[in-house]
C-alpha positions as CSV (number, residue, x, y, z in Angstrom):
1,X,56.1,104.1,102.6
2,X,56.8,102.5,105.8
3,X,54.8,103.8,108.9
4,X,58.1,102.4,110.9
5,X,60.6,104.2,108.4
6,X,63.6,105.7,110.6
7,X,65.8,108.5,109.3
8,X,69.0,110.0,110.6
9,X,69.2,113.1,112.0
10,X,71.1,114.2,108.6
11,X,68.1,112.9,106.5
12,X,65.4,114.4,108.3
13,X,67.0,118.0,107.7
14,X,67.5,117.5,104.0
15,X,63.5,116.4,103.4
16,X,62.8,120.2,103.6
17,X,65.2,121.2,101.1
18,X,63.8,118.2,98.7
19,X,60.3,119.9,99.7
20,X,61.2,123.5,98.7
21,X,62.3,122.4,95.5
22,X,60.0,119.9,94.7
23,X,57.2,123.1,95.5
24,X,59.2,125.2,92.9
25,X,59.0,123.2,90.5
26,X,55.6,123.6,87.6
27,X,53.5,119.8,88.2
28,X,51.5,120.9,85.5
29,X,54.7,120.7,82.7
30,X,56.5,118.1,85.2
31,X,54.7,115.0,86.6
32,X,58.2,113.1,87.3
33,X,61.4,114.2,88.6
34,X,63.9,111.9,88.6
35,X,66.4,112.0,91.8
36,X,69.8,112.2,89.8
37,X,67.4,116.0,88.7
38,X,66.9,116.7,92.2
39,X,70.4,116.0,93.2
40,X,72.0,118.3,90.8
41,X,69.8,121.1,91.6
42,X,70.8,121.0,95.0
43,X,73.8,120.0,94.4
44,X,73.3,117.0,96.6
45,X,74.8,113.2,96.5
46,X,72.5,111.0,93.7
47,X,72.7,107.9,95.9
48,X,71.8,109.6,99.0
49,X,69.0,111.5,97.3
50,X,67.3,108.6,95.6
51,X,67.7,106.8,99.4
52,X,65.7,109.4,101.0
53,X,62.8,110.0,98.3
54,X,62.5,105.9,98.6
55,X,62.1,106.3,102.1
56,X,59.3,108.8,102.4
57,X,57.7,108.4,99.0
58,X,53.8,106.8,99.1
59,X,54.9,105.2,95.3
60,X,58.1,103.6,94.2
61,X,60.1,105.8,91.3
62,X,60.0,104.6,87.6
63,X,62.2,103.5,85.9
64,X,63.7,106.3,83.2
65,X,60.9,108.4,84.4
66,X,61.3,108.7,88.5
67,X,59.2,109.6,91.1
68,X,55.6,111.5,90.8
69,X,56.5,115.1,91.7
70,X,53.1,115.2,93.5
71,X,53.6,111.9,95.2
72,X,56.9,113.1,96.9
73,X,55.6,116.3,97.8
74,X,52.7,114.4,99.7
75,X,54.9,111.7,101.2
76,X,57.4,114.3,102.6
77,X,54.7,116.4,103.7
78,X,52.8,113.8,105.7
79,X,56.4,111.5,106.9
80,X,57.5,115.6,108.5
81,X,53.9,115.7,109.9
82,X,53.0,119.1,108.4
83,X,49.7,117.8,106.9
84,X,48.6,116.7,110.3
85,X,50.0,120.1,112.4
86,X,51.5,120.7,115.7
87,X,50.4,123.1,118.6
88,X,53.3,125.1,119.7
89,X,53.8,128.1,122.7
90,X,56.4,130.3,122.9
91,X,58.4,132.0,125.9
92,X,59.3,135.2,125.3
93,X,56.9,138.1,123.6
94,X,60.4,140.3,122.4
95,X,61.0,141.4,119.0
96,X,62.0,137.6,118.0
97,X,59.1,136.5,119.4
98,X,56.4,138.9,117.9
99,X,58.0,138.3,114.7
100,X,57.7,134.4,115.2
101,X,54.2,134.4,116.0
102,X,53.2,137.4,112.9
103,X,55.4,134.5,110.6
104,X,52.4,133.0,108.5
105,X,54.8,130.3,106.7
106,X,54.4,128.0,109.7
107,X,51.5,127.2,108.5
108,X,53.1,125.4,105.6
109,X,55.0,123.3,108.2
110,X,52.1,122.4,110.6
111,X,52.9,124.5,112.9
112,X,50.9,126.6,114.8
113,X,51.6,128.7,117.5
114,X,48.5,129.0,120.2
115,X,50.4,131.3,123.0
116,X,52.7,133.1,123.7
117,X,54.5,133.9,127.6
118,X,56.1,136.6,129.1
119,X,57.3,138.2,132.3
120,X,55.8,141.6,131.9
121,X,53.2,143.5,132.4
122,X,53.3,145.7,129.8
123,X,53.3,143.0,127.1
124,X,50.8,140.7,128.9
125,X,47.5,142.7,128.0
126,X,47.0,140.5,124.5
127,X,44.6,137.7,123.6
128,X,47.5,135.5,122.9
129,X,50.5,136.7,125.3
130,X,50.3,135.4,129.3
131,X,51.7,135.4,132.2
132,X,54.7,133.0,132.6
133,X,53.0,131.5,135.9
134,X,49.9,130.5,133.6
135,X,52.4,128.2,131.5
136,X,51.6,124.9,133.3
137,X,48.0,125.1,133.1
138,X,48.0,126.2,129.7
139,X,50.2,123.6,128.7
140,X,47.8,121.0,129.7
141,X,44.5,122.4,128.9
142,X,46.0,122.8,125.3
143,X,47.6,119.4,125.3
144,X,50.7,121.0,123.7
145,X,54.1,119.6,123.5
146,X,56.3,122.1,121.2
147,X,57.7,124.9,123.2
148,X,60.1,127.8,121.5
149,X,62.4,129.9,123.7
150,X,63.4,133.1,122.7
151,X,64.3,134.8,125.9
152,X,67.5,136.7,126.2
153,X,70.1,133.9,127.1
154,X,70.4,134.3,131.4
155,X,66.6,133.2,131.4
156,X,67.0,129.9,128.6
157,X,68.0,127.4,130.9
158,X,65.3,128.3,133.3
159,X,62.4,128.5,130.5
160,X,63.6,124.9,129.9
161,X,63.0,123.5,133.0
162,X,59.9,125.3,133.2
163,X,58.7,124.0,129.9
164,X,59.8,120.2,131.0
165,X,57.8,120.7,134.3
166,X,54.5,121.8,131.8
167,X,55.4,118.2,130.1
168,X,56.6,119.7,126.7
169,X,58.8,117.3,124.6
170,X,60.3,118.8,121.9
171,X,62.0,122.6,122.3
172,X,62.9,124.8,119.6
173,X,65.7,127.4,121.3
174,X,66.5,130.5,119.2
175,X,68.2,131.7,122.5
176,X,72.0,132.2,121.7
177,X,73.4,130.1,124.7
178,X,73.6,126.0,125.6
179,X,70.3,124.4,127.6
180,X,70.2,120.9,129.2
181,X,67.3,119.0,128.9
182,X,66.5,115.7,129.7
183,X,67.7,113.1,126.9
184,X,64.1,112.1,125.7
185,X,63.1,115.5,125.2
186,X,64.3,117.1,121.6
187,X,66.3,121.1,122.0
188,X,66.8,122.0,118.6
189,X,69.2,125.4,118.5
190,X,69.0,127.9,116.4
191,X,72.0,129.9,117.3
192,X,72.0,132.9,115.3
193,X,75.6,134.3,116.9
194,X,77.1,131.2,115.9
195,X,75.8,131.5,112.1
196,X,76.7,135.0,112.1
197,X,80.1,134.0,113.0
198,X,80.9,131.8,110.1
199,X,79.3,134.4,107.8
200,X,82.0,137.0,109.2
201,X,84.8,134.7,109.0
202,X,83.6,133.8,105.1
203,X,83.9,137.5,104.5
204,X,86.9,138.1,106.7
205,X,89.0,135.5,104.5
206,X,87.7,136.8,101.0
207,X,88.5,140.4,101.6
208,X,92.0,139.3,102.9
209,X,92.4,137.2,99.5
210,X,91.9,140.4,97.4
């Protein structure tokens, strides 16, 4: 693989799926995968998903046989960054946000979540939860750059600028309203409302159909 290989935006979100799969499936009765296999599991476009293994994969496929199963799993894994792991803080100690740092599976993703900030008292006595005035310093003692919000949504956009300020540059935002950041610092939303929304609507349009 090339250390300079750039992906879309689009590509970057399908390696996990490619991942999950590629970890459900037995190495030890499949050594290749072929990604015409891959593609019809996930029912995914064959062309696209032989371009993406390409792109990421340490080894080229073989012919009639495909990639190494392992070989993938390892050159996803390490193009992602989840061998080599990320430092994250989070804003917010709520229910989202206890849940978020109790979630072991980050661990599978490199990421790894080394404090957690909050506004009150009552949930500030903990080893891991400060006060949101210490964010700055803690930011650069820990030299981390990943910050997720998950404050209620009047508090989001100042959380941002708050965690620009502590020279984070990539933010994770599971709080359900839009926040403006500068443009060379990644916001990825996770709006919950919004995805509840088209699942409603799904259901909505069946039941009306029967």
């Amino acid at each position: 693989m090339n250390k300079k290989t750039i992906l879309s935006k689009q590509a970057l979100k399908r390696l996990p799926v490619y991942m999950s799969y590629l970890k459900s499936v037995d190495t030890q009765q499949v050594e290749y995968i072929s990604s015409s296999t891959v593609a019809e599991a996930l029912d995914m476009n064959d062309v696209q998903v032989r371009k993406d293994l390409a792109a990421v994969c340490k080894t080229a496929g073989i012919p009639k046989k495909g990639f190494v199963v392992r070989d993938l799993i390892g050159g996803i894994s390490d193009f992602l960054g989840y061998s080599q792991g990320n430092d994250a803080i989070l804003i917010g100690a709520g229910n989202l946000g206890m849940a978020l740092m109790s979630y072991r599976g980050f661990d599978n993703y490199g990421i790894n979540i080394v404090a957690a900030f909050d506004s009150r008292p009552e949930v500030i006595d903990n080893k891991k939860i400060f006060d949101i005035s210490r964010l700055g310093e803690i930011c650069k003692k820990l030299n981390v750059k990943i910050g997720i919000i998950t404050v209620p949504d009047t508090a989001a956009q100042k959380v941002c600028d708050l965690l620009v300020e502590s020279g984070i540059l990539a933010i994770w935002n599971f709080a359900p309203t839009h926040i403006k950041a500068p443009e060379d610092i990644l916001v990825q939303n996770e709006n919950m409302a919004s995805s509840l929304a088209l699942l409603s609507n799904h259901l909505r349009e069946k039941m009306a159909g029967e």
